[in-house]
N, C-alpha and C positions, 0 to 999 in steps of 0.2 A: 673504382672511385664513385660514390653516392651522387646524386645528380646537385644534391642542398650545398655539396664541398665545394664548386663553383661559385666564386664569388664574382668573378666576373661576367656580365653579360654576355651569353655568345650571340645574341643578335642584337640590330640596331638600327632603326628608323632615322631616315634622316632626308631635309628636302633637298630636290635637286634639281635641273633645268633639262631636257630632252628635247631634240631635235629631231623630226619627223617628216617624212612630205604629206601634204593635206589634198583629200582628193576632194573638188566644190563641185557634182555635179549637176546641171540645169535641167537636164531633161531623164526622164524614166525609159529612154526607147533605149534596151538591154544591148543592143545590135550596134548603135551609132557608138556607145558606152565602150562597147566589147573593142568594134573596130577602131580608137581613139586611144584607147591605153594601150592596142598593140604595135601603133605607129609610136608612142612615145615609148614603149618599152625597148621598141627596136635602137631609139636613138642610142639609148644608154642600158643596156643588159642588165652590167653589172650593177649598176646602180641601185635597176627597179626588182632586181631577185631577193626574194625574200625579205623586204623591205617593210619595217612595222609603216601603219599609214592609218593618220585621223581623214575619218571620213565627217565633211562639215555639211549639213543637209539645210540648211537658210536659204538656200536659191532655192533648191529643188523645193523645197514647200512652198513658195513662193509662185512658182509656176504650177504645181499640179496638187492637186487636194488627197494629202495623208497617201502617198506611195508607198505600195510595199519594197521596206529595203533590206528585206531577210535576201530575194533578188541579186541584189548589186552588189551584197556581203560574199553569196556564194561565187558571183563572177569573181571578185578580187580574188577570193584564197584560187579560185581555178586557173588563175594569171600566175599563179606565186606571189601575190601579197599579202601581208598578212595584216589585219585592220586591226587595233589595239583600241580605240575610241569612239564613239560619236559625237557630235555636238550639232544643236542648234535641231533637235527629233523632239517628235509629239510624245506626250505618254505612250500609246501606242507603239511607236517604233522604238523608242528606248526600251520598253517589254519585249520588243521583238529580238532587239540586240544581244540584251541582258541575255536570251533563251539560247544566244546563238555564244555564249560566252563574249561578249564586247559590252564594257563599260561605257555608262554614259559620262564624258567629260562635261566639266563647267565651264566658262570665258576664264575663271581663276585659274585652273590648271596650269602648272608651270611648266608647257611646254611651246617649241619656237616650232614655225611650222614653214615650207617651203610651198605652194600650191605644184599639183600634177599638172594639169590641164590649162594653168597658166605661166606666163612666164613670170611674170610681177608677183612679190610678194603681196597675200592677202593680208589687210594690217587685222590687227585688234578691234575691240570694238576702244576710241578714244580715252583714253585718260591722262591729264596730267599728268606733264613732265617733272621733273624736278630742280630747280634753276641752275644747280652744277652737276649733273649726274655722274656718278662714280664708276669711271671704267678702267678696265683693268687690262696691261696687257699680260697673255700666258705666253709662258717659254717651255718649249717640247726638247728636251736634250737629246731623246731617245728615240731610237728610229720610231714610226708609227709604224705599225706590221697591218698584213690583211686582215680583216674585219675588224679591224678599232675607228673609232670616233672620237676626233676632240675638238672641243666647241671653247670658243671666246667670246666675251661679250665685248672686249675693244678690242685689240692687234694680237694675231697669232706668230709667233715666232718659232719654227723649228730649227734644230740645229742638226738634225739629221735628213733622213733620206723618208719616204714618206711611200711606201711600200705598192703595188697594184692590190686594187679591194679595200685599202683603207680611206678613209672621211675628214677631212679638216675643214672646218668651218669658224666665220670669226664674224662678228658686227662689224669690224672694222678692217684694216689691210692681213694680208697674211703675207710672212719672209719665208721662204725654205729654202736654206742655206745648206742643203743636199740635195739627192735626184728627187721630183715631183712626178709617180707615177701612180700615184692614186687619184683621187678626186679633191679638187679645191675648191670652195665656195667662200668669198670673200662680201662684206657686206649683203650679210641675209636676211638683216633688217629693213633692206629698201636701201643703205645708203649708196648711190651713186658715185660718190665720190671717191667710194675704196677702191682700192689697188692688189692684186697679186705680185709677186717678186720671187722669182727663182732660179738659181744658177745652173738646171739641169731640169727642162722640160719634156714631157714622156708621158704627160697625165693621161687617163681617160676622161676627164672631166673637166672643165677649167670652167667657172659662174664668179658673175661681180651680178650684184643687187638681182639676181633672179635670170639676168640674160647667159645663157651660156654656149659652149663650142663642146662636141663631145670629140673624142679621138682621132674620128675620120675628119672631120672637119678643122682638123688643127695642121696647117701649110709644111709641110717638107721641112720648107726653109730654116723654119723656126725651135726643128726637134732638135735635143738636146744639147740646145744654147742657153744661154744667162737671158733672161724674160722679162718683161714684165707684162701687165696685161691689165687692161681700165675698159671705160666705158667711153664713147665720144658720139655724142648725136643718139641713144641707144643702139649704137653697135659695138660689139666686143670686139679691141684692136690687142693682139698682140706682137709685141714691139720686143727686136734685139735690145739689150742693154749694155 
C-alpha cells in the first residue's frame, strides 16, 4: 500500500495538561543541593525514580549572578531524574539547556507543577480567575496499574483499585472505591479544603494541597481501613470512616 492511499492522518497534535514536580533551587552549593534531594528522595523512592522534573531557576538568579546550570542538570539525571524543562533562565542557561537536550518552557506552558524542596505548592505567576470556573469531575472505572497517571481538574473518582507505582492526582477531592496502593495527591492546586476517601488504604503516598505522609509514616491503625484523610491546622489527619 502507497504511502498517498492513506487518507487518514496517522499522527495528531493535540493540547494537553502534565503534571510534574518542580525543582526552585536557592543556592548553587552542588553538595547542600546533592544532600537535600537525597533526604527527599529517601522519603518517597518511588515516587522520585525516574521522575520527568521542571527545573524553575527565578530564585536561584535571584540570589547568585548567571549560575552554571549544565551542574545541577548533570546532578539530577545522576539522582535518576530526569529534567524535561526550564523556566525562568538567562539566554545563557536556556543555550546551555537547549545543548544538554532540555527545553526552555514559558509561564504559558500547560503544565501543573508540584515543588521538590517545598511542601506548598509554588502558584503561577497571577492571573484572572474566571467568575464561574468550569470544573469538571473524572471517573476512573478501570483499575489504575503501575506507572499510569491520571490528573483532574475538580474531583477524581475511581471505581477500582489503584495499583503500587501509579499517580492520581485531582484539584479537588479524590474517591477510591477500591484498594489505594499507589500515590494519592488531592488538591495540588493549594486547595486546602480537599479531602481524600478510600475504602482500602495501603498507599505509599497520601498529599492534600502539598502536605503529605509517605508509607512509613502512615499509623498501623489505620492500614487497610475505609479513610479519609484532610488537612487541620497544616497537619495531615488521617481519620477511620
Amino acid at each position: 500500500m502507497s504511502i498517498e492511499s492513506h487518507q487518514k492522518p496517522a499522527i495528531e497534535f493535540k493540547s494537553s495538561t502534565v503534571t510534574v514536580p518542580m525543582l526552585v533551587p536557592s543556592i548553587q552549593d552542588l553538595t547542600v543541593i546533592e544532600h537535600q534531594l537525597l533526604e527527599k528522595i529517601k522519603q518517597a523512592p518511588e515516587f522520585f525514580k525516574n521522575s520527568p522534573l521542571l527545573l524553575d531557576l527565578q530564585e536561584l538568579n535571584k540570589q547568585h549572578p548567571d549560575p552554571d546550570i549544565s551542574l545541577i542538570i548533570e546532578l539530577l539525571r545522576q539522582l535518576h531524574l530526569l529534567p524535561i524543562g526550564i523556566r525562568g533562565g538567562t539566554e545563557k542557561q536556556n543555550a546551555a539547556a537547549l545543548s544538554m537536550n532540555i527545553p526552555k518552557l514559558s509561564s504559558q506552558t500547560s503544565l501543573h507543577h508540584e515543588p521538590v524542596q517545598k511542601a506548598k505548592i509554588v502558584p503561577e505567576e497571577q492571573t484572572p480567575e474566571p467568575a464561574e470556573p468550569h470544573i469538571t469531575t473524572r471517573i476512573a472505572t478501570q483499575p489504575v496499574r503501575s506507572g499510569q497517571r491520571l490528573y483532574a481538574q475538580g474531583d477524581l473518582i475511581v471505581l477500582a483499585q489503584v495499583s503500587a507505582g501509579a499517580e492520581i492526582m485531582a484539584e479537588g477531592n479524590i474517591h477510591v472505591y477500591g484498594t489505594l496502593r499507589g500515590r494519592a495527591l488531592a488538591g495540588v492546586q493549594g486547595d486546602t479544603e480537599a479531602r481524600i476517601f478510600c475504602s482500602d488504604l495501603q498507599a505509599e503516598l497520601v498529599s492534600v494541597a502539598g502536605n503529605y505522609k509517605i508509607s512509613e509514616d502512615i499509623d498501623e491503625s489505620v492500614r487497610g481501613k475505609p479513610v479519609q484523610i484532610y488537612l487541620n491546622d497544616k497537619a495531615l489527619i488521617i481519620q477511620d470512616l
